[in-house]
DOTI-440380 format. One record per atom (N, C-alpha, C, CB): x, y, z; residue number from 0; residue in three letters. Coordinates in steps of 0.2 Angstrom, whole numbers, m for minus. Glycine has a CB too. Layout:
# DOTI-440380
      X      Y      Z  resi  resn
      X      Y      Z   NUM   ALA
...
//
This chain:
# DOTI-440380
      X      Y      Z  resi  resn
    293    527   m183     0   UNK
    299    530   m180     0   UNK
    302    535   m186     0   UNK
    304    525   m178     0   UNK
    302    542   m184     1   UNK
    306    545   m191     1   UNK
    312    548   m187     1   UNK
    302    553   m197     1   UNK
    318    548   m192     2   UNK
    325    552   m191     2   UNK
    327    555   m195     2   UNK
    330    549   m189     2   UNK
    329    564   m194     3   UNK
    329    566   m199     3   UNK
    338    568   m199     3   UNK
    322    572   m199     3   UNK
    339    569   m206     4   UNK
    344    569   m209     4   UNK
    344    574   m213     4   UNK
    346    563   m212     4   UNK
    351    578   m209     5   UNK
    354    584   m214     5   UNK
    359    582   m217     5   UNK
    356    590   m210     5   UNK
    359    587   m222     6   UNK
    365    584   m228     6   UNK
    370    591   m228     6   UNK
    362    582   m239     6   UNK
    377    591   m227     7   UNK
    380    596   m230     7   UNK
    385    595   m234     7   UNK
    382    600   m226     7   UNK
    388    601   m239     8   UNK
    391    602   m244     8   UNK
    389    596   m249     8   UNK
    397    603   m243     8   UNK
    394    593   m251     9   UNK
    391    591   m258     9   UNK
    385    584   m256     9   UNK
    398    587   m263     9   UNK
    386    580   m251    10   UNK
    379    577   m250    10   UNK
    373    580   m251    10   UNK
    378    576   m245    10   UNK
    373    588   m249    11   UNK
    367    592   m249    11   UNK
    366    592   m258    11   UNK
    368    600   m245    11   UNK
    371    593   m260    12   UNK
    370    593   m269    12   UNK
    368    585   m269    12   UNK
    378    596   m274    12   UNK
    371    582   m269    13   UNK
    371    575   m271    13   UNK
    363    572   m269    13   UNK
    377    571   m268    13   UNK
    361    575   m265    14   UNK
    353    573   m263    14   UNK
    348    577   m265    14   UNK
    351    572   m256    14   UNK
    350    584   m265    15   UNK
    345    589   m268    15   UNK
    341    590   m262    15   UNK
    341    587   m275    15   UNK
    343    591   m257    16   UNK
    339    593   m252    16   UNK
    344    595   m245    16   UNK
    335    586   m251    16   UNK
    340    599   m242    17   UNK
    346    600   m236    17   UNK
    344    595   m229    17   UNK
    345    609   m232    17   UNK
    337    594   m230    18   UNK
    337    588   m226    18   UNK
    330    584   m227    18   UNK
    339    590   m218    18   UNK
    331    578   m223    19   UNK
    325    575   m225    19   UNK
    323    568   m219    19   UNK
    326    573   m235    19   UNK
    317    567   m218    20   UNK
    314    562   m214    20   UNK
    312    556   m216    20   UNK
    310    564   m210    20   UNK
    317    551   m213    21   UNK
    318    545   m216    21   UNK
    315    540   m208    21   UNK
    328    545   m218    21   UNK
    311    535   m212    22   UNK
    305    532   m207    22   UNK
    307    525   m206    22   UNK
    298    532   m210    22   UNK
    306    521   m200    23   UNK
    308    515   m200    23   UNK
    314    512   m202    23   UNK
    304    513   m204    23   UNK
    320    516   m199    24   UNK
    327    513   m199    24   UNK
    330    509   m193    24   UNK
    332    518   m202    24   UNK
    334    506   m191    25   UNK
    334    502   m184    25   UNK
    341    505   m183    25   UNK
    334    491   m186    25   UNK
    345    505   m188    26   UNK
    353    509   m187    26   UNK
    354    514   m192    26   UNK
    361    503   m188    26   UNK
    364    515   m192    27   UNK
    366    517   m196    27   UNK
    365    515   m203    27   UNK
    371    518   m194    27   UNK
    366    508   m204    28   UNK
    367    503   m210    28   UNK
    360    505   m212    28   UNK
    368    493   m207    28   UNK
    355    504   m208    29   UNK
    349    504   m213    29   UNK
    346    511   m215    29   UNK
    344    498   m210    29   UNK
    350    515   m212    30   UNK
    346    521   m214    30   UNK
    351    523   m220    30   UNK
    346    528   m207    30   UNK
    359    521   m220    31   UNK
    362    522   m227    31   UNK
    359    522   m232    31   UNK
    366    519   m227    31   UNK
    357    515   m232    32   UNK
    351    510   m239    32   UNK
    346    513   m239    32   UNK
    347    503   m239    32   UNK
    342    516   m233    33   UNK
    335    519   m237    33   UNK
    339    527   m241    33   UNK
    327    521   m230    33   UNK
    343    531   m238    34   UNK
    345    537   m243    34   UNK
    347    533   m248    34   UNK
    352    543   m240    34   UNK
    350    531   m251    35   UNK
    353    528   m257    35   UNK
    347    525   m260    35   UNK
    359    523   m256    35   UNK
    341    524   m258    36   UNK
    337    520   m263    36   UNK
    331    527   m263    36   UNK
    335    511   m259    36   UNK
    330    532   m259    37   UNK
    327    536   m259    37   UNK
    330    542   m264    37   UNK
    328    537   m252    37   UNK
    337    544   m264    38   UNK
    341    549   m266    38   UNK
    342    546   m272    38   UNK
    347    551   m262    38   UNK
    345    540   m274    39   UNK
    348    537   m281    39   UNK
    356    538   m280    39   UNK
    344    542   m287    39   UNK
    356    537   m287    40   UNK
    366    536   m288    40   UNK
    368    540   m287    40   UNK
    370    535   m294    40   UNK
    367    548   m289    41   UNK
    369    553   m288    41   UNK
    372    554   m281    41   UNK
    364    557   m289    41   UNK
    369    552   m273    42   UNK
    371    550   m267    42   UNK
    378    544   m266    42   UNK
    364    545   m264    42   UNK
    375    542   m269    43   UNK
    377    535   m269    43   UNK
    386    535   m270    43   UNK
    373    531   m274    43   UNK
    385    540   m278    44   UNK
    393    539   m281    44   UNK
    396    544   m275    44   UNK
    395    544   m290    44   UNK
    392    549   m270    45   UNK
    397    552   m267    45   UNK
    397    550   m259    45   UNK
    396    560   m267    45   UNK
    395    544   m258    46   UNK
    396    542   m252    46   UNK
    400    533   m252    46   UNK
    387    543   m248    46   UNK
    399    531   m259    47   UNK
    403    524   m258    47   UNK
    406    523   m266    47   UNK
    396    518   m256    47   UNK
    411    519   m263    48   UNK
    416    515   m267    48   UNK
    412    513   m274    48   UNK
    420    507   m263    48   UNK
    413    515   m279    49   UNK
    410    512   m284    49   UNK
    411    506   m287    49   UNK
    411    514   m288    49   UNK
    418    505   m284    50   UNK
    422    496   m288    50   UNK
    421    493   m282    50   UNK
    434    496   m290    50   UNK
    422    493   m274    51   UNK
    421    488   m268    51   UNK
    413    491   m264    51   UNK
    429    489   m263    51   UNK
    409    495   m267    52   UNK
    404    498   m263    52   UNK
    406    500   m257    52   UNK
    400    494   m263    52   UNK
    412    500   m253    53   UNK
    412    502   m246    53   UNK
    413    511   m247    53   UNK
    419    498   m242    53   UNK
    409    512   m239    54   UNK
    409    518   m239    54   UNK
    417    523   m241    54   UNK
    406    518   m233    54   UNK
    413    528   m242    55   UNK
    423    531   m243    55   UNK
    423    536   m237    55   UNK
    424    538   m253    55   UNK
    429    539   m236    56   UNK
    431    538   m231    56   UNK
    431    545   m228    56   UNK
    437    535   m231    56   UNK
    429    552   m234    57   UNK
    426    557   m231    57   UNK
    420    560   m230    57   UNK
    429    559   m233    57   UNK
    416    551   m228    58   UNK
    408    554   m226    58   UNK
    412    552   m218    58   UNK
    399    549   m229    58   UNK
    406    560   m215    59   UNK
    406    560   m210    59   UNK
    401    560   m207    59   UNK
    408    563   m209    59   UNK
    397    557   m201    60   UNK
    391    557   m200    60   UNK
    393    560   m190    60   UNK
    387    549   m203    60   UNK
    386    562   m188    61   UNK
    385    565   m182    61   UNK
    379    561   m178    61   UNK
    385    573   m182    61   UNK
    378    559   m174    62   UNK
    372    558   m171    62   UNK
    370    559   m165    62   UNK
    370    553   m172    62   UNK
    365    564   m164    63   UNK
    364    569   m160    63   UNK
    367    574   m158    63   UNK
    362    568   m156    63   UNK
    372    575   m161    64   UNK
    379    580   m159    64   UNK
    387    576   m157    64   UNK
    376    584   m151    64   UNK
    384    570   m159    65   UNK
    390    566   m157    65   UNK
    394    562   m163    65   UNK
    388    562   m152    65   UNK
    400    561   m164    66   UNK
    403    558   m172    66   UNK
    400    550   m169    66   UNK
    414    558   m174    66   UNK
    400    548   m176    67   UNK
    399    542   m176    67   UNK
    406    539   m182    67   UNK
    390    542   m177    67   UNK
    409    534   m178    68   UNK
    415    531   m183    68   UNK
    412    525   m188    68   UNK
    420    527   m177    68   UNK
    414    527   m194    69   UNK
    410    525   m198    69   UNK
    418    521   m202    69   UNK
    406    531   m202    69   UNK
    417    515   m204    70   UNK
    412    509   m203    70   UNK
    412    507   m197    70   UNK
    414    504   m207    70   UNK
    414    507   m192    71   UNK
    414    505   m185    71   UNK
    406    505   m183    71   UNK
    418    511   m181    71   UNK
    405    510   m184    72   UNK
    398    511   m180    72   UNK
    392    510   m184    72   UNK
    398    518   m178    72   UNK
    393    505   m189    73   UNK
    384    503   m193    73   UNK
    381    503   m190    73   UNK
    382    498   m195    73   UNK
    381    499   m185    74   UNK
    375    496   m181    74   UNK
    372    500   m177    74   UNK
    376    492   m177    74   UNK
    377    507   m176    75   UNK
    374    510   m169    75   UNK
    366    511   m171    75   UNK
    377    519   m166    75   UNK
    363    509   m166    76   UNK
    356    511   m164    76   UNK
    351    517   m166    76   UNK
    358    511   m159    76   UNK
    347    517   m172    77   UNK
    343    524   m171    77   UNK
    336    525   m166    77   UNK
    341    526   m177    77   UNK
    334    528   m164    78   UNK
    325    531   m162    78   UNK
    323    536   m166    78   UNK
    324    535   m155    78   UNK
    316    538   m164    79   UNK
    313    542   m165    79   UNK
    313    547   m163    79   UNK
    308    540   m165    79   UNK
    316    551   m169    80   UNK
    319    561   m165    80   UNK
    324    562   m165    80   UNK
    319    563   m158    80   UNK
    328    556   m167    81   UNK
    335    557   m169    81   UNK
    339    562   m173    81   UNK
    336    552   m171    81   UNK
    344    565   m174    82   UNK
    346    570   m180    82   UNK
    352    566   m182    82   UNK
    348    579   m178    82   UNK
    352    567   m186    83   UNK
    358    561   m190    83   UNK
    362    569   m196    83   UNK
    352    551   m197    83   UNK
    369    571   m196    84   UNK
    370    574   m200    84   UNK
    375    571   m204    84   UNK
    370    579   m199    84   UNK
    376    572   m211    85   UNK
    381    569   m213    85   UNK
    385    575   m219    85   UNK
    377    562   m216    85   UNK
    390    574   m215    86   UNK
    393    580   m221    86   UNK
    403    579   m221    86   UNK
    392    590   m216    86   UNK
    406    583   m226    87   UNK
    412    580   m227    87   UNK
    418    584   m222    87   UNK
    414    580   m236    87   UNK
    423    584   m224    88   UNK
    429    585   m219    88   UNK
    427    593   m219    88   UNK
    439    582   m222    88   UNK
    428    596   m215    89   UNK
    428    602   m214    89   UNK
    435    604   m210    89   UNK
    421    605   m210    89   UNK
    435    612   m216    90   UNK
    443    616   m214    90   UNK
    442    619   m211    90   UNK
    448    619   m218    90   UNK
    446    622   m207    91   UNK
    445    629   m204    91   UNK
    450    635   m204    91   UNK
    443    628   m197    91   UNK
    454    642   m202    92   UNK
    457    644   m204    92   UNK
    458    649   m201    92   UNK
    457    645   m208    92   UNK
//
């Protein structure tokens, strides 16, 4: 099973990639861990609490076009073909 994951703004810096296919995750939760063990700290310091490891509160993630509420939604469910994007608050004007 792969699901591929786009990064924007500083995720994309923080992983050095714009996106990438991440194999064998069951949810949200576990596809978090494999980027962070894939990507390294660099990921890591911009997506979670350094002192309580919880996620911080301007990752945002989508799945298939749709938000997904985070922490709320760990568990949601992935498949195979899934698009997972993960990017921070966006302004507009």
């Amino acid at each position: 099973m792969k699901v591929k994951v786009k990064f924007i703004g500083a995720f994309r810096d923080a992983a050095g990639v714009k996106e990438a296919e991440i194999n064998d995750v069951k949810n949200i939760r576990d596809l978090f861990s494999a980027l962070v063990k894939r990507f390294g700290e660099k990921l890591k310091k911009e997506m979670f609490d350094p002192k309580t490891n919880r996620l911080l509160d301007w990752v945002f993630v989508s799945l298939n076009g749709k938000t997904v509420r985070l922490p709320d939604d760990f568990e949601t469910s992935l498949k195979d073909g899934d698009v997972v994007i993960i990017y921070p608050p966006l302004a507009g004007g």
